[in-house]
Structure formats: structure tokens, C-alpha cells
C-alpha positions in Angstrom: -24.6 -27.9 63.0 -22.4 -24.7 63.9 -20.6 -22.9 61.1 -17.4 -23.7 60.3 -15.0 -20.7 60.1 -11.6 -21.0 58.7 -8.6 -20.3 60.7 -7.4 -17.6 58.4 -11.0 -15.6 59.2 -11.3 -16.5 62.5 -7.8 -15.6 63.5 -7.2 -12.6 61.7 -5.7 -10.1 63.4 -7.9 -7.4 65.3 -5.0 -5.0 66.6 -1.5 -4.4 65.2 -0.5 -6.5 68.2 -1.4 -9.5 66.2 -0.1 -8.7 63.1 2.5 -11.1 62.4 5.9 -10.7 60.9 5.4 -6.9 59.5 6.7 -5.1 63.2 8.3 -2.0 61.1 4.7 -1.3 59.3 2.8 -1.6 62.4 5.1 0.4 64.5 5.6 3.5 61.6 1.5 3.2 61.5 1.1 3.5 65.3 3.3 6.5 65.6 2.3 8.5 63.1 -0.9 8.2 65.4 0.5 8.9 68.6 2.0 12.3 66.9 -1.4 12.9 65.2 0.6 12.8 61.4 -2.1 10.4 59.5 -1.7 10.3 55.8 -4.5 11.3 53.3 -3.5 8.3 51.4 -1.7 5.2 51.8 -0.6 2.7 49.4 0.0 -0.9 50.6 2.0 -3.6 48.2 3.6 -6.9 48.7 3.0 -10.4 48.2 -0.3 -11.9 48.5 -1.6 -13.4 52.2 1.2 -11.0 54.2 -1.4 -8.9 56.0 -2.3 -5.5 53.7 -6.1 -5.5 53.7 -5.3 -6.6 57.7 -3.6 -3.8 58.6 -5.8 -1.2 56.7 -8.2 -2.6 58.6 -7.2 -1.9 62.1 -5.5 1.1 61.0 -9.8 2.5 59.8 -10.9 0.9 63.1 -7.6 2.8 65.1 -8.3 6.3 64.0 -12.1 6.4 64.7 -11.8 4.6 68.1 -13.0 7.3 70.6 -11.0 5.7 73.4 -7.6 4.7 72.4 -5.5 2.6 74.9 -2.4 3.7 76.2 -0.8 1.3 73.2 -2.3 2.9 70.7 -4.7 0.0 70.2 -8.8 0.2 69.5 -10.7 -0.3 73.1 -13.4 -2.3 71.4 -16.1 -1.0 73.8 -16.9 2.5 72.0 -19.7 3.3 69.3 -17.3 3.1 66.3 -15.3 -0.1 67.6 -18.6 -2.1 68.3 -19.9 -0.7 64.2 -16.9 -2.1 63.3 -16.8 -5.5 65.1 -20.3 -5.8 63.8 -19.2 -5.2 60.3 -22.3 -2.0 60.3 -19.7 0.9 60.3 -20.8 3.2 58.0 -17.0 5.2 58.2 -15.2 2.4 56.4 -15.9 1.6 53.2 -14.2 -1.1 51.3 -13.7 -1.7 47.5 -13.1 -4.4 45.1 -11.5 -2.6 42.3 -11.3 -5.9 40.7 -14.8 -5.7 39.7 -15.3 -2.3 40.3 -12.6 -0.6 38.2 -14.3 1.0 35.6 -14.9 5.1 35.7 -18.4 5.2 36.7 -17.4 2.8 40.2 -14.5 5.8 40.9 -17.2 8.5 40.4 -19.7 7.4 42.9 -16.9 6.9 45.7 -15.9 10.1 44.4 -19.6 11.6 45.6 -19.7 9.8 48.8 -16.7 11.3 49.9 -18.8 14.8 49.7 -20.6 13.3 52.9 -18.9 13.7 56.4 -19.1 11.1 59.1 -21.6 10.9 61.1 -20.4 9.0 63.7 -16.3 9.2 64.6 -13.5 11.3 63.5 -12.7 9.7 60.1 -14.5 8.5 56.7 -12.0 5.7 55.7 -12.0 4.0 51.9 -9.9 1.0 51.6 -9.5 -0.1 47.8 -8.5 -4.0 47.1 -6.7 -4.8 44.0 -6.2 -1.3 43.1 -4.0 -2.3 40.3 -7.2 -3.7 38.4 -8.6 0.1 38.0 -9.0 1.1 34.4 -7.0 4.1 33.1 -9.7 6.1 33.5 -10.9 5.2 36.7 -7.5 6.3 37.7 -7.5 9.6 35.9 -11.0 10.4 37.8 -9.5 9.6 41.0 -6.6 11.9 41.1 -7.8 14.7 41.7 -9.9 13.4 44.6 -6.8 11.8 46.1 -4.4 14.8 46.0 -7.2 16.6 47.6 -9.6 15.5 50.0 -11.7 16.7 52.4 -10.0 16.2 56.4 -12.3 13.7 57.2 -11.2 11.3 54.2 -8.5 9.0 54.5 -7.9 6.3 51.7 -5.6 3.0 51.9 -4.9 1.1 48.9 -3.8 -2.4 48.8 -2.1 -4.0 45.8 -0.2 -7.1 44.7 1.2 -5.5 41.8 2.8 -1.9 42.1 4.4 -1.8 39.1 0.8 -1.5 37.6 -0.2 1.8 39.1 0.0 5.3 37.6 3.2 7.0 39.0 0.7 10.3 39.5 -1.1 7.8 41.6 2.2 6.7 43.3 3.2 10.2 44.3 0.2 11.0 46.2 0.4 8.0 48.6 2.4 6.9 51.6 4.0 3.7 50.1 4.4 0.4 52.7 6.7 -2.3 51.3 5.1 -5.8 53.0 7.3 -8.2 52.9 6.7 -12.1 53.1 6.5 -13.5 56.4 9.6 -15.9 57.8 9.0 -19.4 58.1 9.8 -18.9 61.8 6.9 -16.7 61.9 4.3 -18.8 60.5 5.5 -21.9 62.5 5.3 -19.7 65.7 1.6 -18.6 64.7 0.7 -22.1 63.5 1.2 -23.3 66.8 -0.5 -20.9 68.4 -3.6 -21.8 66.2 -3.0 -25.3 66.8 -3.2 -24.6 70.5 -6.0 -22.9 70.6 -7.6 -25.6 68.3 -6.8 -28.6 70.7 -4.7 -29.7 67.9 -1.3 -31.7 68.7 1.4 -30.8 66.2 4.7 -31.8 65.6 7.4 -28.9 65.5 8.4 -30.4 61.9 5.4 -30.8 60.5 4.4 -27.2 61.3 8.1 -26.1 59.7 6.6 -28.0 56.1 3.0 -26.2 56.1 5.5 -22.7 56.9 7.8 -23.4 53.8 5.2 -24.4 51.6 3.1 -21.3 52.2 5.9 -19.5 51.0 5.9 -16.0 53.4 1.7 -16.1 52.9 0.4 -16.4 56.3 -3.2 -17.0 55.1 -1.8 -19.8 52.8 -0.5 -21.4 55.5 -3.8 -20.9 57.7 -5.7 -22.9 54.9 -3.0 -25.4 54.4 -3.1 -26.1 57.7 -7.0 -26.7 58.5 -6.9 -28.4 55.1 -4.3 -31.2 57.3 -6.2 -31.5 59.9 -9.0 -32.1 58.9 -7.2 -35.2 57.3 -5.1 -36.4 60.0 -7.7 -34.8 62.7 -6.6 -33.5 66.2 -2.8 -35.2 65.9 -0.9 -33.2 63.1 2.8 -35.6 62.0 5.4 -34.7 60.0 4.4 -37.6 58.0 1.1 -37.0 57.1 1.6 -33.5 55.8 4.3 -34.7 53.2 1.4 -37.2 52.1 -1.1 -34.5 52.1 0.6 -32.6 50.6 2.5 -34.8 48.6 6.1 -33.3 49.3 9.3 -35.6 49.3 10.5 -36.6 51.9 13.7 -35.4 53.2 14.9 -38.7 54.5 15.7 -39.5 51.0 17.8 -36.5 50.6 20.1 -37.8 53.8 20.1 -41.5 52.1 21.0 -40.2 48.7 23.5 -38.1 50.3 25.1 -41.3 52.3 24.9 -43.4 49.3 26.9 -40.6 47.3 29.5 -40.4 50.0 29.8 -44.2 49.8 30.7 -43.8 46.2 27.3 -46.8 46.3 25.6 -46.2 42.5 23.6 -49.3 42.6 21.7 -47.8 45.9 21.5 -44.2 44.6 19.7 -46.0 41.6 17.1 -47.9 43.7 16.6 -45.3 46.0 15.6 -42.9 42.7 13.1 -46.1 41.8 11.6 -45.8 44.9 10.9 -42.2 44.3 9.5 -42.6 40.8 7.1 -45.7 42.1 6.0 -43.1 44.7 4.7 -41.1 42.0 7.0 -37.8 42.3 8.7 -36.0 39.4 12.3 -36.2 38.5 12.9 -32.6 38.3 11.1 -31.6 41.8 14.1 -34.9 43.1 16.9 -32.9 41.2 15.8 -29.4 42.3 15.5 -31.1 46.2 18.3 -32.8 46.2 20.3 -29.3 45.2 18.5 -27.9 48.1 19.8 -30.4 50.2 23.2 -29.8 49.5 23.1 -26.3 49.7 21.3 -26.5 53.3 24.4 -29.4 54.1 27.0 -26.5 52.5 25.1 -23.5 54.6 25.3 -25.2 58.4 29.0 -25.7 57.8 29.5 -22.0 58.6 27.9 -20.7 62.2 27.7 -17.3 60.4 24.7 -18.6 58.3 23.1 -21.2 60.3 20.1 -18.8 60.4 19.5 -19.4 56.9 18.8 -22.8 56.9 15.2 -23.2 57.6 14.2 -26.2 59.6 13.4 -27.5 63.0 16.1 -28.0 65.8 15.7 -31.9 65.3 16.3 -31.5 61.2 18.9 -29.4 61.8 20.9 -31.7 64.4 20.7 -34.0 61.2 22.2 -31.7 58.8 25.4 -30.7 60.8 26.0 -34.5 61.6 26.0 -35.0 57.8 27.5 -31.7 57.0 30.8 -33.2 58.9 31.2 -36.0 56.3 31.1 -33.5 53.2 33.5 -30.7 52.2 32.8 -27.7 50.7 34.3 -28.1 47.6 32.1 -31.7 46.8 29.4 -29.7 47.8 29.9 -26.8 45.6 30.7 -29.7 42.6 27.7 -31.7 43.7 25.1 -28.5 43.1 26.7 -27.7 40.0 25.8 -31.0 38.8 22.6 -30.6 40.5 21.9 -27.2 38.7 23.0 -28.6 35.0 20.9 -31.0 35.0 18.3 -29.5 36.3 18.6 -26.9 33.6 18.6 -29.7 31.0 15.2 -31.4 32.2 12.8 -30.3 30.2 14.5 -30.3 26.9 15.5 -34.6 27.8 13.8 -37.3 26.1 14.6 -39.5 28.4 13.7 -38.0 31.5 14.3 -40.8 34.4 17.8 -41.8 32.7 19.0 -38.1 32.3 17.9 -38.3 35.9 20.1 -41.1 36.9 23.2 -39.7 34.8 23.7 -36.9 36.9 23.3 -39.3 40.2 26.4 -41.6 38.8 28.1 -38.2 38.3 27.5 -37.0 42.0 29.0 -40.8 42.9 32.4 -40.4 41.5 33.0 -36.7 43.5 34.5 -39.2 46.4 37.6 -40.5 44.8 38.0 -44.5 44.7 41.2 -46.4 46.2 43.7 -47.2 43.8 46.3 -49.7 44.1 49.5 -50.2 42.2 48.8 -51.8 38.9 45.0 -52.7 40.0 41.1 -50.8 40.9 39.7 -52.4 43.9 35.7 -52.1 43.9 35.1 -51.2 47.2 32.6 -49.0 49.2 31.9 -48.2 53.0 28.0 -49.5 51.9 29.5 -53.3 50.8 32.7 -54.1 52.7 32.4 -57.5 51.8 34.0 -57.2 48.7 37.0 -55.8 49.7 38.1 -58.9 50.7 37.8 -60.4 46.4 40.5 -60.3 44.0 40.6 -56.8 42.5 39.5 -56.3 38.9 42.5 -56.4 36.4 42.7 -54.0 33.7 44.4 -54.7 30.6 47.5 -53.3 31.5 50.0 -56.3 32.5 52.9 -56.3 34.7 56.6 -55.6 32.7 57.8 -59.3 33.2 54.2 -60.9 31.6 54.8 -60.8 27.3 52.2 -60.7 24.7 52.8 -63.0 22.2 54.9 -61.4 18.7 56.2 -62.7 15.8 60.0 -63.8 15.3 62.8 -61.5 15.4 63.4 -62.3 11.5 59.9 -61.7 10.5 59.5 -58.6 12.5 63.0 -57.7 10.9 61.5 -58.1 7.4 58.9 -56.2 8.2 60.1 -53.4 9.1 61.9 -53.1 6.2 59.5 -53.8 3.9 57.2 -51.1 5.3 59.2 -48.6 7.4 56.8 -45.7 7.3 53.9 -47.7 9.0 55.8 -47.7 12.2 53.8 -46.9 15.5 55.2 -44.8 18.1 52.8 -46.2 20.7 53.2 -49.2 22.6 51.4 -51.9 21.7 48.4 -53.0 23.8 49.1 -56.5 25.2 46.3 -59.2 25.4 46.4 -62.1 28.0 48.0 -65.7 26.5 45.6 -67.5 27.7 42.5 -65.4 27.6 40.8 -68.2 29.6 42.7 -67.5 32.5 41.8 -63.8 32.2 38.9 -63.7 34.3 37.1 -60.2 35.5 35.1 -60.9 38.7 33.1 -58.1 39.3 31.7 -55.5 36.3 30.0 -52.5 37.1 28.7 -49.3 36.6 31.1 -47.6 38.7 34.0 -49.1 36.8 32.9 -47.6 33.6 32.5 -44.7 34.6 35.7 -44.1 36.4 37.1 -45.4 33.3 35.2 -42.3 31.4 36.5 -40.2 34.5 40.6 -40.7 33.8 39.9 -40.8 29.8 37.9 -37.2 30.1 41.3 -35.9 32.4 43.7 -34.4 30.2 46.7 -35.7 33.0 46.0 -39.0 32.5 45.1 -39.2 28.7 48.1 -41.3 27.1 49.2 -39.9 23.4 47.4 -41.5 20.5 49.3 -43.7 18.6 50.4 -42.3 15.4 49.2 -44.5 12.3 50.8 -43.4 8.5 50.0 -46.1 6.0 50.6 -44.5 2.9 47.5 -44.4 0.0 46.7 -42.8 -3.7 44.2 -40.9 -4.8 41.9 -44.0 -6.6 42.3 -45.4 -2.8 40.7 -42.5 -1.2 38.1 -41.8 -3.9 37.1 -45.5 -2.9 36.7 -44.6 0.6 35.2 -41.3 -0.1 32.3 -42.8 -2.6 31.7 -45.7 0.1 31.2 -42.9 2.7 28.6 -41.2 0.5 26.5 -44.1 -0.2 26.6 -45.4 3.5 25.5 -41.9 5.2 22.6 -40.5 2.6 20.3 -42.5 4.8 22.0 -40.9 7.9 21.9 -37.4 6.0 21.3 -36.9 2.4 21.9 -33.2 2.3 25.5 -33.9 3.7 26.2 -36.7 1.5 24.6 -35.2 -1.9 27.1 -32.1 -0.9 30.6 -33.7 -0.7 29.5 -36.6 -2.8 28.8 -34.1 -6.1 32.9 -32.9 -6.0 35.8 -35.2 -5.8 38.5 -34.7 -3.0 42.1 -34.3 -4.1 44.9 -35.8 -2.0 47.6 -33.7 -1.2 50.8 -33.3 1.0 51.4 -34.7 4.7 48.1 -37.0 4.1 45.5 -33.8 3.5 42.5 -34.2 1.4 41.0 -31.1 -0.3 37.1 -31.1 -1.1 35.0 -28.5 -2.5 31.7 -27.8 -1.0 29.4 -25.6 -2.6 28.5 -23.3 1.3 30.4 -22.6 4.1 27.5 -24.1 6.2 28.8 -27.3 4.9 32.0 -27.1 5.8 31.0 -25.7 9.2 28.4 -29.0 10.3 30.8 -30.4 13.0 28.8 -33.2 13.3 29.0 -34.6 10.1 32.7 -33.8 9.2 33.8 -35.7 12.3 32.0 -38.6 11.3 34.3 -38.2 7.8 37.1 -37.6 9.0 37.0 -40.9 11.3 35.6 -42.8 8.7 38.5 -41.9 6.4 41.2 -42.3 9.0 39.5 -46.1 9.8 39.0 -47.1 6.4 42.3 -45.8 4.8 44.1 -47.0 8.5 45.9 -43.5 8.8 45.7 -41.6 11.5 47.0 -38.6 10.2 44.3 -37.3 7.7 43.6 -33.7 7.9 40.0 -32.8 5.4 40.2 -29.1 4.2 37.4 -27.2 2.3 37.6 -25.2 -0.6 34.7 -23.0 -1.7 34.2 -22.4 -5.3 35.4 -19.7 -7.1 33.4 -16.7 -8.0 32.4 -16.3 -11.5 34.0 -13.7 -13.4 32.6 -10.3 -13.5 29.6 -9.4 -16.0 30.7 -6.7 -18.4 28.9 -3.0 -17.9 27.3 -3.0 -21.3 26.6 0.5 -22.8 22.5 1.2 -23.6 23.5 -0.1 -27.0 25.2 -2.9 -26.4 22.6 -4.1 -24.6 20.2 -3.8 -27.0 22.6 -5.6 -29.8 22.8 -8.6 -27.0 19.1 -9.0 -26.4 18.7 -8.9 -30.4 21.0 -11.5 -30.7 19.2 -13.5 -27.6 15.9 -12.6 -29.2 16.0 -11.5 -33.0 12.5 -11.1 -33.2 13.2 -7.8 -31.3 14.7 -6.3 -34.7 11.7 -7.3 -36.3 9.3 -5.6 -34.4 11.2 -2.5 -34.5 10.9 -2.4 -38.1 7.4 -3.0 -38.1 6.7 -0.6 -35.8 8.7 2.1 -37.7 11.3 2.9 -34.5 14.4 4.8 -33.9 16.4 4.0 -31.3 18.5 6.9 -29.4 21.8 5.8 -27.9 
């Protein structure tokens, strides 16, 4: 059975040719060759799989190649490149300073580097994971880096530069590696795929490209880690099930349904997503994504930010033509607040859903004088029903009152319980008064115009007069039906009175402002009062209690006569013992 080798091995670059996706590095490297200016030390940092141990690599097998082709590339046929090839070069020496950090591991490459080369120009030390060196492993390679003999040349390779000495930092050529484009990766994935007799869809390689996130080797393994599920014929959908990614078709039918103002389909499409076994937060955090890619093809200046395949992208700026900017800006700051707010939910799937209702009502619904119709691009049907009523009636239809001579007398047996407010009219017949359709979309429009400050109508002002015994009533009830909501809040305004003043305001002492200053708990009072006591116009103020009067600064005397009169025994014991006191 022949030896498997993994694509990220048995691809790796061999000449700065086929380094992908770090062009500036390999071209800087290449001419400092051609003009015969190699550094005595390099330093290369960046992410992790982007090509630094790579590149050190070809640069060691570049300098000692005796035969150098016009691109600056090894020739691969002289004594040094064929060591090399055969991993039996005894120029190049490479070191894990993961477990080799300590100052011992630094002193014996310190003593090898005494010995010239025996075979090319160049004795070349490539360090891995230099950042894992001790400090002083570090301190007993300085003096060897500032300084080496001409024949040394050292490259170190780091994920983690902000670990590393800055003495260490000043002696190296730094190179920057940056992570690799997801155009890159797709390019060289399908160049492997090629080579491998593997058909792959364009899309599918565009998943394994994100998902490796800029780290070429990543991807590599990713990718033989797919095929050898699916085998030689690589799908779109059989990466996201390998690798158990959402689908983005979802995305596109969320989006719809939003458009369509449709809740009861954004709902079942978010079941189908939990059944499916994916979490609500990597939904939320897609779905933002999808808005911001749907916000991003809008403008032909940043098209080249959106990362995806010519077929996804045809999808996005036929979708992108339905949206505007400003629902998309609201719909991923819904996105992002909720997203925020996850982790901290108890109930995760219905905080989840929340913010999906929210995203439904950024497409205003038709409104028709006097009347809501229900009605959505997804269910036309039901444009054709009678539109839901609300309870506001036309001017011609009358609630049922009392007679003009009983109203009279009331009013002028009670003149100060007048309401500015309209009264709210109820149906005479509430049989007649039938609503045809309820739904979730009704409710929430309805919390939509109450949360707008436009649309909010003045609350209707409520004075029925009361005395104090009426309020401490009230007040006591409150007390005994909260101290199993909170005690400390009850036993605090329960243990004072309140006092009723002026223009309906009760006073009540608390015995800490922290009291006074629980929100929570006041509201619930204040409402409570205003219910029970049917006045509308209760204002609750606190009072803190008064500080006690000031202690007088008793003379040493003094003080003595107080704690004899406190303790008297104290004047016994001093004559016993004979004592004079000196005041």
C-alpha cells in the first residue's frame, strides 16, 4: 500500500514561484539576492499556515545553490540542491524552539556555528516558534546574532512577535506575512484538485477558502479531509455537511421572508435550522453577514469585498435590488444587539426569534383609513378578507352612555374626577364584533406605533381625590403583597408611614438612598398606588432621615465624669488603687 502524503506536504512550495499570496516577501527576498545584500538575520511573523517556515526554506536552499537560474530560482541539479531535496544538507539546520528553548539548546547552536560549511557558500539556522525561547536562551543568543561569522545566516519564524526581546527585534530583518485571500486559496485549491483528478465545484472551493481563514495549509487539510468523504467529486453541498456550515440558501429565504414582512415563515425557517442541529448565535452572526454582503454589492466601489463565487454573487445583487441601504444598516443593527445579548439569554431560541419579528416590521405594512389590512407578497390570498378592525369606531357609530340628566348629576356631584381623554368606545353588540385574523404581526405593529413618540396619544388625566387613612390602606396592602416579590424593599418603606401632601404627592422616608434609587421597585409603587387609589396623578418623593445631632467634644475630664457615671465601679477602683488623676 503506497504512503499517503498530505496535500499540504506534498505541495509545498519548492521555489518562491510557488509561494502563494506573499508576492512582496518573495520579490524583496529575491532581490536582495540578485544585488548580493543577504541579511545576517531574518525574522519572519504572521499568522499561522501563510508560508514562513516555506519561504525560509527556499530562501537556505537559494543562497547555497551553486547554479542559480536567470530567475533567481535553485536549479535543483547541483550538490547542495540535491542535499537539500534529500533532506541530507548538512548547511541548513532547523530548530524547534518549542522544545528546545531552554539555554543549554541555544549554547550548542551557538558552537556549531564555529564550524564553516563544507559544502556551499552558506551555514543556514532556521528557528520555529522562536517566541517559545526562554529568557535566557535569548540573552545567550544575542551576542551570536549581532555578530556572526559570514558564512552564518539565521531566519526566525514566529506566530507571536510581540513575545520576542526588542534586542532580539533590532538585530533582524523583520517580514510582515500576511493571511492569504480567499481568492488565493480557491485559485491553489483548484490547482490541487486538478492535479489530484478531483472535480470541484467553484463554490465549494470558495467554502474550504473562507473557512481556512488566510491559512493556506488549513485549507490543504480541509480539503483532503472532503474528499476523502465525498471522493473524486467535491459539491458545494457536501462541504457544508462536512463541515457542518449553514447554508446560505437560508440566508436568501430569511431575507425574502423579511422583505415579505412573512413572520410565520421566518419562524419555521429558524425551526428548520435548530432541527438541523446549528446554534442560534452562529444563525444571528450569519444572517448579519448576509446583510452586510447584500449592503456591500450595492456599491461597485466595494464589490471586491464581498467574497464569493461569480454564481453567489449574481444572487446577492439580484437580492441587493429589493433592499435599501438604510433597512439594511437597521437590519444589522438588530442583528448585532442581539447577537451581543446571546450569551447572557435564558432563553436562547426565543431571544433568537425576537430579533427575527423585529427584522419583519423594517418593511412598513399598508394602512388603510380607519382599518390594518394583514397582507404580505408571501400570502396574497388574504388580501382579498375583510380587514381586522381595531377598536377605534367610525364618528357616526355611539357607545352606549347614561342619560343626559344622570350624566348632569354627575358631574356635579363629582367635578374634579373629570377626564380629559376621550372615552374608549366598545361595540353594542360585541357579538357582532368579530376579528378574523390574529397574529403576531398585528401585535407587534401595535407595540411598533405605541413605542413611537408621534403616534402616542396623551394619557388620560385621572384625579379622584383621597385622605391620608385611604393611602396608608393602599400603602400597607402594597407591603404585604410584595415581601414575597422582595422583602428588603417592602420591610424598607413598610417600617415609615408616607404623608400625603399637595397636588396628590406622597412623602416616605427611606432609611438609604439605594432605596430610593431601585427603579424597579418604585415603578411597581407608584402604579400600584395610582391603580388602587384610581389617580393618575401621584407623584412618590423620598426623604432621607435626618442626621443626629452632633456629639459634644468632651474635655479629658469630662470624659472621665461620663464613663463614671456609665460605669461607677471606675471610681471605686481608683480609690482602691490609691490614683490621682491629672487633667
Amino acid at each position: 500500500m503506497e504512503n499517503f502524503i498530505v496535500s499540504a506536504r506534498k505541495y509545498r512550495p519548492a521555489t518562491f514561484k510557488q509561494v502563494v499570496g506573499q508576492d512582496s516577501i518573495t520579490a524583496t527576498l529575491q532581490n536582495a539576492i540578485r544585488n548580493n545584500q543577504v541579511a545576517q538575520a531574518f525574522l519572519f511573523t504572521g499568522p499561522r499556515g501563510v508560508g514562513k517556515t516555506t519561504c525560509a526554506r527556499i530562501l537556505a536552499k537559494t543562497i547555497n545553490c551553486e547554479n542559480l537560474t536567470d530567475t533567481l530560482e535553485p536549479c535543483n541539479q547541483c550538490e547542495s540542491c540535491i542535499a537539500f531535496n534529500n533532506n541530507a544538507s548538512f548547511n541548513i539546520h532547523e530548530l524547534d524552539a518549542a522544545s528546545n528553548n531552554s539555554v543549554e539548546d541555544i549554547r550548542t547552536l551557538v558552537d556549531q556555528v564555529r564550524i564553516p560549511p563544507q559544502v556551499g557558500k552558506y551555514k543556514v539556522y532556521i528557528i520555529d516558534e522562536v517566541h517559545m525561547l526562554s529568557q535566557a536562551a535569548f540573552n545567550a543568543f544575542l551576542k551570536t546574532l549581532e555578530e556572526p561569522p559570514a558564512y552564518a545566516k539565521f531566519i526566525l519564524a514566529t506566530t507571536e512577535k510581540h513575545k520576542i526581546l526588542p534586542t532580539i527585534l533590532s538585530r533582524c530583518q523583520i517580514f510582515d506575512f500576511k493571511r492569504i485571500s480567499v481568492e488565493d486559496i480557491a485559485s491553489h485549491l483548484a490547482y490541487v484538485a486538478e492535479n489530484e483528478g478531483v472535480s470541484a465545484e467553484v463554490e465549494a472551493l470558495h467554502i474550504i477558502a473562507q473557512k481556512a481563514d488566510g491559512a493556506l495549509r488549513d485549507a490543504l487539510s480541509t480539503f483532503d479531509q472532503i474528499v476523502s468523504y465525498s471522493g473524486k467529486e467535491l459539491t458545494y453541498k457536501q462541504v457544508i455537511e462536512n463541515l457542518n456550515i449553514l447554508d446560505y440558501e437560508y440566508y436568501f429565504r430569511v431575507t425574502d421572508a423579511m422583505l415579505a414582512g412573512d413572520i410565520s415563515q421566518l419562524l419555521l425557517i429558524f425551526n428548520q435550522i435548530i432541527e438541523n442541529g446549528f446554534d442560534g448565535q452562529d444563525f444571528i452572526t450569519g444572517l448579519n453577514e448576509h446583510f452586510r454582503n447584500l449592503l456591500v454589492i450595492k456599491d461597485p466601489a466595494t464589490l471586491e469585498l464581498l467574497l464569493a463565487g461569480p454564481s453567489l454573487k449574481e444572487r446577492y445583487n439580484k437580492q441587493a435590488a429589493s433592499c435599501s441601504a438604510e433597512m439594511l444598516m437597521e437590519a444589522m443593527k438588530i442583528c448585532n444587539k442581539y447577537d451581543l445579548d446571546y450569551k447572557t439569554s435564558n432563553n436562547k431560541r426565543l431571544h433568537v426569534e425576537i430579533a427575527l419579528m423585529q427584522l419583519s416590521l423594517l418593511m412598513p405594512a399598508p394602512v388603510e383609513s380607519g382599518t390594518r389590512t394583514i397582507q404580505t407578497p408571501s400570502q396574497p390570498a388574504m388580501a382579498k378578507e375583510k380587514p381586522v378592525q381595531y377598536a377605534e369606531k367610525k364618528p357616526e357609530a355611539k357607545p352606549p352612555q347614561t342619560t343626559s340628566d344622570q350624566a348632569a348629576k354627575t358631574t356635579e356631584s363629582k367635578p374634579q374626577q373629570v377626564s380629559t381623554k376621550t372615552p374608549v368606545t366598545k361595540p353594542a353588540d360585541p357579538t357582532k364584533a368579530k376579528v378574523r385574523h390574529i397574529s403576531i404581526k398585528d401585535s407587534l405593529e401595535a407595540l411598533k406605533r405605541k413605542d413611537n413618540p408621534k403616534e402616542e396619544k396623551e394619557e388620560e388625566v385621572i384625579t379622584t381625590a383621597f385622605d391620608q387613612q385611604e393611602l396608608l390602606d393602599v400603602w400597607h396592602s402594597f407591603v404585604e403583597s410584595y415581601k414575597s416579590k422582595s422583602p428588603s424593599f417592602a420591610a424598607a418603606i413598610g417600617k415609615y408611614e408616607p404623608v400625603l401632601k399637595d397636588n396628590f404627592t406622597i412623602e416616605y422616608k427611606v432609611d438609604n438612598i439605594i432605596i430610593a434609587q431601585d427603579v424597579l421597585n418604585v415603578t411597581a409603587l407608584l402604579e400600584f398606588l395610582k391603580k388602587e387609589l384610581k389617580n393618575n396623578q401621584i407623584r412618590l418623593k423620598h426623604i432621607l432621615p435626618g442626621k443626629t445631632d452632633k456629639k459634644t467634644a468632651y474635655t479629658d475630664r469630662e470624659r472621665f465624669e461620663e464613663m463614671a457615671k456609665k460605669y461607677p465601679g471606675i471610681i471605686k477602683l481608683k480609690d482602691q488603687l490609691n490614683l490621682e488623676l491629672e487633667f
